[in-house]
C-alpha positions in Angstrom: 87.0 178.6 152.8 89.6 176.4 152.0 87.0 173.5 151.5 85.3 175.7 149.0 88.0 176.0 146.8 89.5 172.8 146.9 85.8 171.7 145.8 86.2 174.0 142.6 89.6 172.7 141.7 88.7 169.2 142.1 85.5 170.0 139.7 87.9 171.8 137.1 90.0 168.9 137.3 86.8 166.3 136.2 85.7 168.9 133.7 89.0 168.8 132.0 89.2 164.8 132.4 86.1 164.8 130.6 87.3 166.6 127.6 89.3 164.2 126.1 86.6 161.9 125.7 84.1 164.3 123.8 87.5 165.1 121.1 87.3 161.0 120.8 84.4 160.8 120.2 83.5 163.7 117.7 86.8 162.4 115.8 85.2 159.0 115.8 82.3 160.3 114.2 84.0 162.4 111.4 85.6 159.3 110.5 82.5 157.3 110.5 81.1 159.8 108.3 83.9 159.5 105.9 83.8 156.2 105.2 80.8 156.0 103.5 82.1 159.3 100.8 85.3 157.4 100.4 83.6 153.9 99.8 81.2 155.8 97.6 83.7 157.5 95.1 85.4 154.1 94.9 82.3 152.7 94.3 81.7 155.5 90.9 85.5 155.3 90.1 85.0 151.7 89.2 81.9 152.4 87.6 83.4 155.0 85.4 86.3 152.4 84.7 84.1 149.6 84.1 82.5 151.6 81.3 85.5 153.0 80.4 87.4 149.3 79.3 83.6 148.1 77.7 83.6 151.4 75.5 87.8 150.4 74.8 86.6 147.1 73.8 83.6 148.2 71.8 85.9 150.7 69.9 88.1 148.1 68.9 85.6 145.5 67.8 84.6 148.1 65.5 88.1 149.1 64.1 88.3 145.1 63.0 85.1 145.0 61.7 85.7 148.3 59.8 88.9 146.9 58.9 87.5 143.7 57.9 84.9 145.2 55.7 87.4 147.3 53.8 89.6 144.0 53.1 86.4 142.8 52.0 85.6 145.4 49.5 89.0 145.5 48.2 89.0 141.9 47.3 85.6 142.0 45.5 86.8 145.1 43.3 89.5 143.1 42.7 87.7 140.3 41.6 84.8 142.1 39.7 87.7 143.8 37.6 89.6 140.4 36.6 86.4 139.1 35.9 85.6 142.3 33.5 89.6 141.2 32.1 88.6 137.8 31.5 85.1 138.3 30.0 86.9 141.1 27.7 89.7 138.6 26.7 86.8 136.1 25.9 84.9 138.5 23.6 87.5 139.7 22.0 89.7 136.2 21.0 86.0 135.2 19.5 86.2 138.2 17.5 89.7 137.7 16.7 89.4 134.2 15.7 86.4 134.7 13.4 89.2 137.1 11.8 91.7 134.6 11.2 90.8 132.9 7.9 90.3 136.5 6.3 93.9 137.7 7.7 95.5 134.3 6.4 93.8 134.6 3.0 95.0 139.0 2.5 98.6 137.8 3.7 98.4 134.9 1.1 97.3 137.3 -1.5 100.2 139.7 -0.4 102.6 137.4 -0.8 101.2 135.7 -4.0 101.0 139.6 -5.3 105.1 140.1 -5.1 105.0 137.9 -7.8 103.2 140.2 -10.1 104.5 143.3 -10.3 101.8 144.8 -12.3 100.0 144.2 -9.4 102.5 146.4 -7.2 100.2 149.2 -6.7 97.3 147.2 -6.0 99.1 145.4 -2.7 100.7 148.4 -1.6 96.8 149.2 -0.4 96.2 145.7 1.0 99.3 146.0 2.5 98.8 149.2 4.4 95.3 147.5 5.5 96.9 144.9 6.6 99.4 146.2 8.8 96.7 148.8 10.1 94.8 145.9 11.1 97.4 144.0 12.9 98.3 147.1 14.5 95.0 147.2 15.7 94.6 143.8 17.1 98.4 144.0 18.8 96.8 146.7 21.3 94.3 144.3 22.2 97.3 141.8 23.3 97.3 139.7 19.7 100.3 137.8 19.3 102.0 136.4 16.3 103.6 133.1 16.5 106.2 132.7 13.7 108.1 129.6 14.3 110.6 129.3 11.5 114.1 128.3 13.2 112.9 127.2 16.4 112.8 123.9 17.7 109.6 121.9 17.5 106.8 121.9 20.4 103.5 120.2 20.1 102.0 122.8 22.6 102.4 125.3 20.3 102.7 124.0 16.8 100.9 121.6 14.6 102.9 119.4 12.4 101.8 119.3 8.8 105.0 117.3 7.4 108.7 116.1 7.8 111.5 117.0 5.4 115.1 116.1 5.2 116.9 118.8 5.5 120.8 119.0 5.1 121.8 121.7 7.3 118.6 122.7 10.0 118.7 119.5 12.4 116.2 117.4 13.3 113.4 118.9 15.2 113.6 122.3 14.1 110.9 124.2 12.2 111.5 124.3 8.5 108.8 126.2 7.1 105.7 127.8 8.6 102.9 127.2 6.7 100.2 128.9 8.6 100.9 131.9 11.2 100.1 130.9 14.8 98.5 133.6 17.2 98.2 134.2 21.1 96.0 136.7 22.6 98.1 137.5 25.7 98.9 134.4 27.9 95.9 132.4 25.9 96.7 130.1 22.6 94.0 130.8 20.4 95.7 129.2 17.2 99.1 126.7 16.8 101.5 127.5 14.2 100.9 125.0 11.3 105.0 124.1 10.1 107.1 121.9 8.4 110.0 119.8 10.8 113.1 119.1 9.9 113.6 115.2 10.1 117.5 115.8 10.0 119.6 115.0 6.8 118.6 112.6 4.6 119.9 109.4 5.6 122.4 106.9 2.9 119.6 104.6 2.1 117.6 107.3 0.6 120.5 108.6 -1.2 121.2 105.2 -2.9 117.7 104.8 -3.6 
């Protein structure tokens, strides 16, 4: 009897020895399973990232390109509308300067026509034509260049004669013969003018 039971204790005992070992190894083979799902979503995690920086990098190669472009078509409107400036400014300083001879000869007339007052009436009209038209041509940029008192430069006037002169000094515009005009920043005609050579010197005097 008492063999009999120490037999079942002794196989309780190995039974529960035993257990230990099937826990190990079924918690061996969870983690073994485990592995592979963790390695995996690693695996599309960097995937996803991976396409995530190329799609960054993409994105911005476009924003400079766009940005590039834009630049680009700024500049060109820029340039096509100071070419359109320039080719106006051409066009109109050849109209202008076909102009000049028959605005030199009215303002002549004018000026000759103070001198008659008979004539008064007449040059009142050309007169109002005449400032009409220079009106006109000032909007387009036309400048006049009216010397008289102002020192001397080649750039800008043409020297038609020296005078003594007792009181404007040497250098200085005397007289302007024939108007000078500018069309904005461009010379289209120097001033024709008379320079003072200073006053007349003792040799002439005694002569």
């Amino acid at each position: 009897m008492t063999t009999n039971k120490q037999e079942e204790f002794e196989d309780k005992s190995a039974e529960t020895a035993e257990e230990p070992e099937v826990v190990e190894e079924e918690t061996s083979t969870e983690a073994a399973e485990s592995q592979p799902e963790e390695t995996e979503e690693q695996s599309e995690t960097g995937e996803l990232l991976k396409k995530l920086n190329e799609a960054e990098e993409t994105a911005k190669a476009n924003q400079e390109r766009y940005l590039r472009t834009v630049a680009d078509l700024e500049n060109f409107r820029r340039r096509a509308a100071k070419e359109r400036e320039e080719l106006r400014d051409v066009a109109i300083a050849s109209v202008v300067e076909d102009l000049l001879p028959a605005m030199d000869n009215l303002r002549l007339g004018l000026q000759a026509a103070d001198n008659h007052p008979e004539a008064k009436d007449v040059a009142y009209g050309f007169r109002m034509v005449a400032d009409q038209l220079k009106k006109t041509l000032e909007s387009y940029g036309l400048q006049e260049e009216e010397p008289t008192g102002k020192t001397f430069d080649p750039n800008l006037h043409d020297c038609m004669s020296h005078q003594a002169h007792e009181e404007v000094p040497e250098g200085e515009v005397i007289q302007t013969v024939r108007l000078g005009y500018r069309l904005k920043k461009r010379l289209l005609r120097a001033a024709s003018v008379v320079v003072s050579s200073g006053p007349p010197s003792e040799e002439k005097e005694e002569s």
